[in-house]
C-alpha positions, 0 to 999 in steps of 0.5 A: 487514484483514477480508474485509469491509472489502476487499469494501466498499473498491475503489480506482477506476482505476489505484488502489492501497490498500496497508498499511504493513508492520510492522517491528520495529526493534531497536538495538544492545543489544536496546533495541526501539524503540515505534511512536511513535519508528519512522519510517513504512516504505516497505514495504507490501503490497498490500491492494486494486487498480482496474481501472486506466486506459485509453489515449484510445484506450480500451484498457486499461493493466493494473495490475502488482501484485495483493493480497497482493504487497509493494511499495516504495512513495514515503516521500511518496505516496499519501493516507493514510486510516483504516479501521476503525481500521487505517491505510492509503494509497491511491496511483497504481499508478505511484507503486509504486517496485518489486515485492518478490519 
């Protein structure tokens, strides 16, 4: 994704956009399956981050993740949007299943 595109695109609230990570997949025998005949990943990496949500209280609930981190996310979750001809999701920070060191 371009700087641009980032700069125009903030999820609002504990939002989250994430980029599905490219794998390649090779089977027994070196055949390299083509994009069409791959599942989508649950992989992903964090592309943008709101500024999360707040108690009602008031006090803020910080967001764990921030851009650039690689994430696990729900087969299921999340919108899937298009920019710039590029595919995307944007989900609930909550709906990140975990933080891949």
């Amino acid at each position: 994704m371009t700087t641009a595109t980032k700069k125009k695109f903030k999820p609002l609230g504990d939002r989250v956009l994430v980029q599905h990570t490219e794998e390649q997949e090779v089977l027994k025998g070196g055949i390299v399956l083509p994009d069409t005949a791959k599942k989508k990943g649950q992989f992903a990496t964090v592309i943008a981050v709101g500024a999360g949500a707040t108690t009602p209280e008031g006090k803020p609930i910080p967001i764990l993740v921030k851009e650039g981190d690689k994430v696990l996310i729900d087969k299921y979750a999340g919108q899937e949007l298009t920019i710039k001809d590029e595919e995307f999701v944007i989900l609930r920070a909550n709906e990140i299943i975990a933080l891949i060191n």
